[in-house]
Structure formats: structure tokens, C-alpha cells
C-alpha positions in Angstrom: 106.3 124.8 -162.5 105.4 122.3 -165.4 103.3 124.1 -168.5 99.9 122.8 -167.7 98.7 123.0 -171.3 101.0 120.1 -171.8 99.7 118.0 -169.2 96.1 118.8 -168.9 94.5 115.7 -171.0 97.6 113.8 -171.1 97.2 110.4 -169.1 100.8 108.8 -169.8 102.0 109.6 -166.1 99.0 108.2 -164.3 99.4 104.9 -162.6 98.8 101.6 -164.2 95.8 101.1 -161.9 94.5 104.5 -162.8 95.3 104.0 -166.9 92.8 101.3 -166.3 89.7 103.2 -166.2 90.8 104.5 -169.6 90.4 102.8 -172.9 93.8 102.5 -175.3 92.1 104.9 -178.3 90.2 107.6 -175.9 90.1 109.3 -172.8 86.7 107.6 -172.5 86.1 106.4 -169.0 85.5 102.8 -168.3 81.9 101.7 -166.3 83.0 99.8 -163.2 80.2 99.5 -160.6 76.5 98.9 -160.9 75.9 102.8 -160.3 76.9 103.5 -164.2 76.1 100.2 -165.2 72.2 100.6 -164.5 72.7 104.4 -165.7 73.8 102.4 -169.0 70.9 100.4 -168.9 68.5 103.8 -168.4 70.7 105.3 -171.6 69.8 102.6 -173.4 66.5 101.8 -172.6 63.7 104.6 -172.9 61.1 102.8 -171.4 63.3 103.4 -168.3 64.4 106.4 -169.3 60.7 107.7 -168.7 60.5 105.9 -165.2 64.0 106.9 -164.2 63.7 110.6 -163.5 66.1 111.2 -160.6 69.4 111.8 -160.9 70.6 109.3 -158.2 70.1 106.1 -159.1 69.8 105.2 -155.5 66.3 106.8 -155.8 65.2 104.8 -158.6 62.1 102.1 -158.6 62.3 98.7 -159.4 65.8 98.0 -157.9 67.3 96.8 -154.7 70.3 97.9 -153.4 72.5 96.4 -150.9 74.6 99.0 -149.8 72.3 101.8 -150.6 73.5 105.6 -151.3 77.3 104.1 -151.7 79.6 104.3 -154.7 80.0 100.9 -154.6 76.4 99.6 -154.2 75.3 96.7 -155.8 72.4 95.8 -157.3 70.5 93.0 -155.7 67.4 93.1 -157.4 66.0 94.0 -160.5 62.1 94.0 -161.0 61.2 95.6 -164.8 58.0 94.7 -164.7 55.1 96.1 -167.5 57.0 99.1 -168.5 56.9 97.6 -172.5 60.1 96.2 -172.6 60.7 94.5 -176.1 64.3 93.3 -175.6 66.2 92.6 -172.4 68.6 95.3 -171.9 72.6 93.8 -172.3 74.3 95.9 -169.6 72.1 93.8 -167.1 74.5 91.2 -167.3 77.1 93.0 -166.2 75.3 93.5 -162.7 77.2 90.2 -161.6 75.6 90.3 -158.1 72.3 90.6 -159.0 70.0 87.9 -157.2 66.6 88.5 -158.3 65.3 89.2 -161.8 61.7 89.6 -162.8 60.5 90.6 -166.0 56.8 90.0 -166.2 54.5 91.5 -168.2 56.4 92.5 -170.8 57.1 91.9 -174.4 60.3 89.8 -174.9 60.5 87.9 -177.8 63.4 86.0 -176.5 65.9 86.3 -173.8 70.2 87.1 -174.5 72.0 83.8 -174.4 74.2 86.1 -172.0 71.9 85.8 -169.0 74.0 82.7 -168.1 76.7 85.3 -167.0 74.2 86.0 -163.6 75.8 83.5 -161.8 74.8 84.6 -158.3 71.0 84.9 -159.6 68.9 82.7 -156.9 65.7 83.8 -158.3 64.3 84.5 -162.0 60.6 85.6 -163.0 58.6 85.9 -166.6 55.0 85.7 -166.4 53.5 87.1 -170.0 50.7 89.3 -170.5 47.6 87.8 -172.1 48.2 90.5 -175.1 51.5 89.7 -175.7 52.2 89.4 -179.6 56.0 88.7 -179.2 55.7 85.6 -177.0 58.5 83.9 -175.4 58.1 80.4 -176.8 61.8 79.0 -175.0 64.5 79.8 -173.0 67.8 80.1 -173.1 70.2 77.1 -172.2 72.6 79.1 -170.8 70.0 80.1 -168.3 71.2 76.6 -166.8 75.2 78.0 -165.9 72.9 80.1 -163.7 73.7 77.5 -161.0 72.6 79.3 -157.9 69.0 79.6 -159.2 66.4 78.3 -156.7 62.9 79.4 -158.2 62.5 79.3 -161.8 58.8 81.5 -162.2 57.1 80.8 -165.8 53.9 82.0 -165.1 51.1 82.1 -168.3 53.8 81.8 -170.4 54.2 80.7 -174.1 57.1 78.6 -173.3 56.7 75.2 -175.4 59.8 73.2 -173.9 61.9 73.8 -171.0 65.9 73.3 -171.8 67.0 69.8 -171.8 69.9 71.3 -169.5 67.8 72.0 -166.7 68.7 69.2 -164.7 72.3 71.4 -164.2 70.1 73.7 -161.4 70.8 71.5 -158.3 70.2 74.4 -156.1 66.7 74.6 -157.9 63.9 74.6 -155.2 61.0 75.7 -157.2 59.4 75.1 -160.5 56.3 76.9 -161.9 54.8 76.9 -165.6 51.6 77.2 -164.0 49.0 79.0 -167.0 51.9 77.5 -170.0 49.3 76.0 -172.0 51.5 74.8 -174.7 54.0 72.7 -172.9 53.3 69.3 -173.1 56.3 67.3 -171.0 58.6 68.2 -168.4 62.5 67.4 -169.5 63.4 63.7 -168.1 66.4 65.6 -166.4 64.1 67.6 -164.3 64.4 64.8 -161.5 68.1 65.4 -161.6 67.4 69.0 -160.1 67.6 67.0 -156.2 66.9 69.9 -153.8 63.6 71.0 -155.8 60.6 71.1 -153.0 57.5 72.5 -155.3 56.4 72.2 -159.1 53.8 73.7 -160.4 52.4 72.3 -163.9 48.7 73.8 -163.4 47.4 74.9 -166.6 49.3 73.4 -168.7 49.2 70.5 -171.6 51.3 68.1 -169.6 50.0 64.5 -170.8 52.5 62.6 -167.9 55.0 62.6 -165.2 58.9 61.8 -166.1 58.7 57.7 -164.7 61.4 58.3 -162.5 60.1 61.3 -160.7 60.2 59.5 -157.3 64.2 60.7 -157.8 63.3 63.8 -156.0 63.3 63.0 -152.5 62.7 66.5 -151.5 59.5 67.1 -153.2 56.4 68.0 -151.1 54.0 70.1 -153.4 53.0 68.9 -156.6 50.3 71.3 -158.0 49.0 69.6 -161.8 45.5 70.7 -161.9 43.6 71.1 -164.9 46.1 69.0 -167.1 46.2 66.4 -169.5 47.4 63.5 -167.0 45.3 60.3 -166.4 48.2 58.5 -164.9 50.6 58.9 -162.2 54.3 57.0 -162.7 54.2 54.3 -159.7 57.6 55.6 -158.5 55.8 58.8 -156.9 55.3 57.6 -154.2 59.0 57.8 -153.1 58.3 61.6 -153.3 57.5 62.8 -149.8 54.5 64.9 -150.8 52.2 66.8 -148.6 50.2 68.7 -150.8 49.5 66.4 -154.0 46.8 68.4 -156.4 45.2 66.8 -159.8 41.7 68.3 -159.5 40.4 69.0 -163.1 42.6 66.3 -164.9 41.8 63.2 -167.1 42.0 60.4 -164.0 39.3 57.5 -164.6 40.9 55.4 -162.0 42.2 56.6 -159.2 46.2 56.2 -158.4 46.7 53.7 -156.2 50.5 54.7 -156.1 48.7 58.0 -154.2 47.5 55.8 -151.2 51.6 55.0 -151.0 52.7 58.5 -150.1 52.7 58.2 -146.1 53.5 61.6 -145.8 50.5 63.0 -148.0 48.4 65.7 -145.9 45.8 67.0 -148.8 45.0 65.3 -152.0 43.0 67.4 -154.4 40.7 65.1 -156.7 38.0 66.3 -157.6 36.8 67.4 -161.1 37.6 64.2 -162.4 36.0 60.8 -163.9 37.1 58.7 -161.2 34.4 55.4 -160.7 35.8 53.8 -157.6 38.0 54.2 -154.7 40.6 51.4 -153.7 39.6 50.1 -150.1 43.0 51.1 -149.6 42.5 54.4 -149.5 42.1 53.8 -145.7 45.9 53.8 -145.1 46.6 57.6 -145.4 47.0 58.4 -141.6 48.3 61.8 -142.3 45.4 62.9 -144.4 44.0 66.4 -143.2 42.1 67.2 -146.2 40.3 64.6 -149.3 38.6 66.5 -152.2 36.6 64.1 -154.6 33.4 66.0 -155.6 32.6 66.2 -158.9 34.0 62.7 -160.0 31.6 59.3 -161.1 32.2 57.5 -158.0 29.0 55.4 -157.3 30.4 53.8 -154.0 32.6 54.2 -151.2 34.8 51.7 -149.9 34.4 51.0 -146.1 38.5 51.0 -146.1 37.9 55.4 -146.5 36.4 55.2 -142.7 40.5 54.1 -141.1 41.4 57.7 -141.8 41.4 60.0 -139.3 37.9 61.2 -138.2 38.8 64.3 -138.7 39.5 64.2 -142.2 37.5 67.0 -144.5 36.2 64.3 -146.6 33.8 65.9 -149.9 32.4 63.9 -152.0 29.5 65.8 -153.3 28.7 65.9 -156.8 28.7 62.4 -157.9 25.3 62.1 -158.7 25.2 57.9 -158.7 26.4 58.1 -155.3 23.5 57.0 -153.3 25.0 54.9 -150.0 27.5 55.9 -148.0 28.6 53.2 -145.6 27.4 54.0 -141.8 31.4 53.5 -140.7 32.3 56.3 -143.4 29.2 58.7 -142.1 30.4 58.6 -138.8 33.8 60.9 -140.1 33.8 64.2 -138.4 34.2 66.3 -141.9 32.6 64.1 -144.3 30.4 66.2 -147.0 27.4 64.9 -149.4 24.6 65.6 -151.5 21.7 66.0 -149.8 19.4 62.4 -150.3 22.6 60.3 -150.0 21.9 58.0 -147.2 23.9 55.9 -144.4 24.4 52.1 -145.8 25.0 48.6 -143.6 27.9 48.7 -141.2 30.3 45.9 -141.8 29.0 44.2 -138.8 25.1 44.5 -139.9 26.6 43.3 -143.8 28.1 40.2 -142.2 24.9 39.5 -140.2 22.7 40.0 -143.0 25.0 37.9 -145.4 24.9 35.2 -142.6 20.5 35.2 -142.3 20.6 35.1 -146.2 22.6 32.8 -146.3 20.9 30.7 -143.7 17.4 31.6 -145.2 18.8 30.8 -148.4 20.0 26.6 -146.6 16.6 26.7 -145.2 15.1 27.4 -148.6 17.2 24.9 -150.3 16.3 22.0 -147.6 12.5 22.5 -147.9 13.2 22.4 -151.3 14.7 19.1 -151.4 12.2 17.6 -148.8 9.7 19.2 -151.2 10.8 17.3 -154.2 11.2 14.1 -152.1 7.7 14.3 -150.7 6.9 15.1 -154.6 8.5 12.2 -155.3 7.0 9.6 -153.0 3.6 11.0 -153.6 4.1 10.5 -157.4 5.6 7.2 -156.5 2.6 6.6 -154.2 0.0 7.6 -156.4 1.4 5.6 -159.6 1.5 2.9 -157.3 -2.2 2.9 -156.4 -3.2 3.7 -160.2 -0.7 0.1 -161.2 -2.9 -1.9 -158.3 -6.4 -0.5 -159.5 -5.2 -1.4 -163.2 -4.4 -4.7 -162.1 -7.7 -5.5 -160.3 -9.4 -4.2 -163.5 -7.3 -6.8 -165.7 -7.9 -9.3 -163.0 -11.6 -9.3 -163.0 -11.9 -9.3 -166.8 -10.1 -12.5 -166.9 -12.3 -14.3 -164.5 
């Protein structure tokens, strides 16, 4: 038989396909699958090291196989969530089927440009801790080539821009930088992202709306609460929004581009300045739910009373709010301040204009039969005074 001592390490005979899993310098074997790659990642990483204990990584937390206890699993998701992380570990890359990836409550200072290479990732997730001293002020561009993404988390995070490339995610569905309190605008390509559904700017130091936002024609939750916006572009109300909130914001007058949205179900308004309602207002037949409390409004158009009766309509807290008209009283849901009371139908206003004005033609008439009478009393009596005058001249001559 062949001298085994000769052929023990040697690897010249094996297949080419077997000569593969062996570099060209050493007989050092090649990782292949997401088994050793995430058994990389634990060598590498201590913080996982410590929460890694078992020796299949099968068993392990935080990930989601999809072929579980196999050789050639693959990782589908990967959750390293407040385990200390300070830098992204580079063999996650390399798990090219991963889907989900959230990394919250860690502290990354920044994120590998390599994280583009997850092109099957549908869903990625940062929210920062509050004590986080290494914040995470941008991301990546290359996080755009990840064109499969679909919800794009930024929760409470330091981010200060979003990449000008983020109109590349067309499969994007949802968008929150809810708690970002340093971003200020929203990238103008954002309306290029066509299938997104939901955005989520609460929180944030977002001043206005890209002016052609009404581009996404599948939008139907806009959360911007506690902002910096006062405005609303006009073209918004192409957006086919349902849940439209801007409670806490900086709005003086209300958006009439809001009473455009047919397809609006709640508006959220309240905590604002807002001093008047258009009579307009009237025309959202799919409203469910109107929240204006806490705004400056000193009136209430009659117009508010064509929505549904049983609209939840508040409007507490607007302390110069004194009448509510009787047609807006009769609303199923309507809320107020206790000492508001029910105003003049229209009908009783149009009666009441009509007797004013009647009393008011009555008033003027006796007026001017007044000064006529005035007149020909005045006339009268000069008259009489002229005639007595004359008879005194009269009889001094004679």
C-alpha cells in the first residue's frame, strides 16, 4: 500500500472542488456557510462570546435560523441588541441571506460601508440608548444597494441627515426617525421611494415637508408630532392618508390642503396655535376621529357639523372658545369645556339677521319721518314767529 506519512497532510491529489476549501499558502480551511461564519463573528466579538455559551450555534440567542440544526442553515435574522457592541462585527456581511438586522441599544459610532453587501436585507433597526457617548450621527450610503429593504427603523437616534441616495429603496415601505432630534429635513429623493406606506418624523427638528411629497401615492400614515412644521406642502393631499398626526407642532393656521385628503380617517391637531377652522373642514366624510384641544380656536365654523355625527370631535382646551354652534352640538362625540354653551342655528342666525334687519328699516323710517316732522315743525314754528314779527312792524308803523 502507499507510505501514509507521505500522503497524510498532502492535498495535491484532492479534487479541484475539494482544493477549494483550502487556501494556496496553508492547509487552513475556508468558512463557507453561516454556521462558521457567525462562529467567526462570536471569535471575534467578546460581547458575544460571553452570551454565546453553547457549542451549537443552532442554540444560540439573538438569531433566526431557517433551516435550523442543518449544516447548511442560514441565517435569517440577527438581533444584537444592548450587549455593548462598539463596532459592527465584519463577518456579518458575509451572512448574504440575512433579512433582518437590528442593532439597538448599542454603542456604534458608525456603521461598515460594507453593509450594502446585505442585499436580501428587508428589514434594518438602530434605535440608540439615551447614554450613548459614541452616537451614530449618519449612515452609510451604501446602505441604499440594500435594495430589498422595506422598514428602515431610526429610532432616538443621533442621525443628523439621511443619505441623499435613499430614494434608490423602492421596495422601501416604512420610514421612522421618530425621537432623532437633530435632523432637520428629510432628503428631496425620499418621494422617489414609491411603495413607502408610513413615515414617522415624531420627535424630530423637521422644519417642512419635501413640496412634492404628494409623489407617494401609497402613503397612508404620516406621524410628525411634536416638530418644527407650521406648514404643510399643498401637494399632500395627493397622498392617500388615513392617519395624518401634527399634534404638538408650530401650525397657527390650519392646512387647508388637509380638508383635501378624502381618504383621511383621524387627524391629530391638537397642541397647537391654531385660531380658526376653515368652514370647509365639513367636507371630510371619512373622518372617524378630530383632535383639536389645546389650540386658540375662539370659534367653530358651522361647516364642522357636515361630518359624520359620529365623529370623536375634541376641542377642549381653547379657553376663548365660548359658543359652539347648536348644528355642531348636536355631533354624537363632540367634547368641550365645561361653561361652553350651544350658539344660534343657522336657521335662528338668518331669522335673527332678517328681524335686525327689519328693526333696523323700521328704525331708519321713523327716523326720517322724525326729521321730516322736525322739519315742518321748525318750518311751522319759524313761520308763525315771521307773521307775529310782521304784525309787530305793522302796528309800529300805523
Amino acid at each position: 500500500g502507499p507510505d501514509r506519512r507521505e500522503t497524510r497532510h498532502s492535498t495535491h491529489s484532492l479534487p479541484p472542488a475539494i482544493m477549494g476549501c483550502f487556501s494556496s499558502k496553508a492547509s487552513t480551511y475556508k468558512v463557507t456557510n453561516d454556521v462558521d461564519f457567525v462562529r467567526n463573528i462570536r471569535y471575534k466579538c467578546p460581547e458575544l462570546a460571553a452570551l454565546w455559551t453553547q457549542s451549537d450555534p443552532h442554540e444560540w440567542d439573538l438569531i433566526e435560523w431557517d433551516r435550523r440544526g442543518t449544516a447548511l442553515a442560514r441565517v435569517l435574522k440577527l438581533r444584537l441588541t444592548n450587549i455593548g457592541l462598539a463596532d459592527l462585527p465584519s463577518d456579518i456581511v458575509n451572512l448574504t441571506a440575512l433579512r433582518e438586522l437590528n442593532v439597538s441599544g448599542n454603542n456604534l459610532a458608525s456603521l461598515p460601508s460594507s453593509i450594502g453587501q446585505l442585499t436580501e436585507l428587508r428589514k434594518f433597526v438602530l434605535c440608540e440608548r439615551d447614554d450613548n457617548n459614541f452616537a451614530l450621527t449618519a449612515l452609510p450610503d451604501s446602505i441604499t444597494r440594500c435594495a430589498k429593504l422595506e422598514e428602515l427603523i431610526l429610532g432616538a437616534s443621533s442621525i443628523v441627515s439621511l443619505p441623499a441616495s435613499i430614494g434608490n429603496l423602492k421596495e422601501l415601505r416604512h420610514l421612522s426617525v421618530r425621537g432623532s432630534k437633530h435632523l432637520e429635513l428629510l432628503p428631496d429623493s425620499i418621494v422617489q421611494c414609491s411603495a413607502l406606506t408610513e413615515i414617522n418624523i415624531a420627535f424630530t427638528s423637521i422644519k417642512s415637508l419635501p413640496e412634492s411629497i404628494g409623489d407617494l401615492r401609497k402613503l397612508e400614515i404620516l406621524c410628525a408630532a411634536s416638530t418644527k412644521l407650521s406648514s404643510l406642502p399643498v401637494s399632500i393631499s395627493n397622498c392617500p392618508l388615513k392617519l395624518l398626526a401634527i399634534e404638538g407642532c408650530e401650525f397657527e393656521t390650519f392646512p387647508e390642503e388637509i380638508v383635501e385628503i378624502i381618504t383621511l380617517e383621524r387627524l391629530w391637531a391638537h397642541n397647537n396655535r391654531i385660531m380658526k377652522l376653515p368652514e370647509s373642514i365639513g367636507n371630510m366624510h371619512k373622518l372617524e376621529e378630530l383632535t383639536l384641544q389645546g389650540n386658540r380656536l375662539a370659534s367653530v365654523p358651522v361647516g364642522l357639523a357636515s361630518i359624520d355625527a359620529s365623529v370623536v370631535v375634541d376641542l377642549t382646551g381653547n379657553p376663548k372658545l365660548k359658543f359652539v354652534p347648536s348644528e355642531v352640538m348636536s355631533l354624537d362625540s363632540v367634547k368641550l369645556d365645561k361653561g361652553v354653551t350651544k350658539g344660534y342655528t343657522t336657521d335662528q342666525r338668518i331669522n335673527q339677521a332678517e328681524d335686525l334687519a327689519d328693526r333696523a328699516g323700521d328704525l331708519a323710517a321713523r327716523k326720517a319721518k322724525f326729521a321730516k316732522e322736525a322739519t315742518k315743525a321748525v318750518v311751522k314754528k319759524a313761520a308763525g314767529e315771521a307773521s307775529s314779527m310782521a304784525s309787530i312792524l305793522m302796528g309800529k308803523k300805523k
